[in-house]
N, C-alpha and C positions, 0 to 999 in steps of 0.2 A: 802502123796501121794505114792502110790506103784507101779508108772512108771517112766521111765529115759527119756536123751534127746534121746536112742535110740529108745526107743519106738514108741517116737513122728519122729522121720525120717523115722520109717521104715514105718508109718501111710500117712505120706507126701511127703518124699521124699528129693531131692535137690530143687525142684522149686514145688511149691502150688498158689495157689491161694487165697485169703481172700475168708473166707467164707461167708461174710456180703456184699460185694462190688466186688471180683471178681477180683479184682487188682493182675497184677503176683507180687509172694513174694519169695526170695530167703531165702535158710537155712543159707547161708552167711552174710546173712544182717540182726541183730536179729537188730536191732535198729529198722526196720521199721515193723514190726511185734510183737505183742503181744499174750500169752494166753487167753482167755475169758470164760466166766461160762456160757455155754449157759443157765441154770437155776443159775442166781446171786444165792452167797452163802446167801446174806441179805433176799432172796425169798425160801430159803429152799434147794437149790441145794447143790451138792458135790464138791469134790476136785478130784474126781473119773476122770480117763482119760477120759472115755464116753460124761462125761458130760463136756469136755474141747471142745476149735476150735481155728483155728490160723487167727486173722484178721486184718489189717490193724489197726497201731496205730491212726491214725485219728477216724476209726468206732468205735474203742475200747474204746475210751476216747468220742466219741458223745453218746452210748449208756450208758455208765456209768453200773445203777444196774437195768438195766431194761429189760423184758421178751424180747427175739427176736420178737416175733407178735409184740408186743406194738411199740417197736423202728423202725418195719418195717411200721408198721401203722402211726408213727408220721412221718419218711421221706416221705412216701405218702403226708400229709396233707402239709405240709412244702414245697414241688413241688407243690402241686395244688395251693397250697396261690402265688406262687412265679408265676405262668401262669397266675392267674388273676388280679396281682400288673402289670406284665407286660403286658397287652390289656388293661388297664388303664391308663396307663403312654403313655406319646409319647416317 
């Protein structure tokens, strides 16, 4: 990798947002924040800054090695199944 963590603060800041969810993230709190491949390296992606983003460790660990479209496409599917269990159920 040929950036530091300053690179990545001067990109983000003291306070960010997840880039998957939206969730505020502080630079003081690396526990609740993770790096991510926006192109998984197991799909061809780099280790290149560009291709990095900083997201909530819950997104981070639901998307695992999978494209952003696709992981956005299965939380779509996964809410719409979850609105129609719910107007089925009482």
């Amino acid at each position: 990798m040929k950036f530091n963590y300053t690179d990545v603060y001067e990109k983000y800041g003291e306070n960010f947002k997840c880039e998957l969810t939206g969730r505020p993230l502080k630079w003081r709190e690396p526990g609740a924040y993770e790096y991510d491949h926006i192109v998984p390296v197991s799909k061809g992606g780099s280790n290149e800054f560009e291709n990095l983003q900083i997201v909530c460790r819950q997104a981070n660990r639901a998307k695992g090695d999978m494209m952003q479209d696709d992981f956005i496409r299965l939380c779509r599917q996964v809410i719409e199944h979850a609105k129609t269990n719910e107007e089925i159920e009482p």
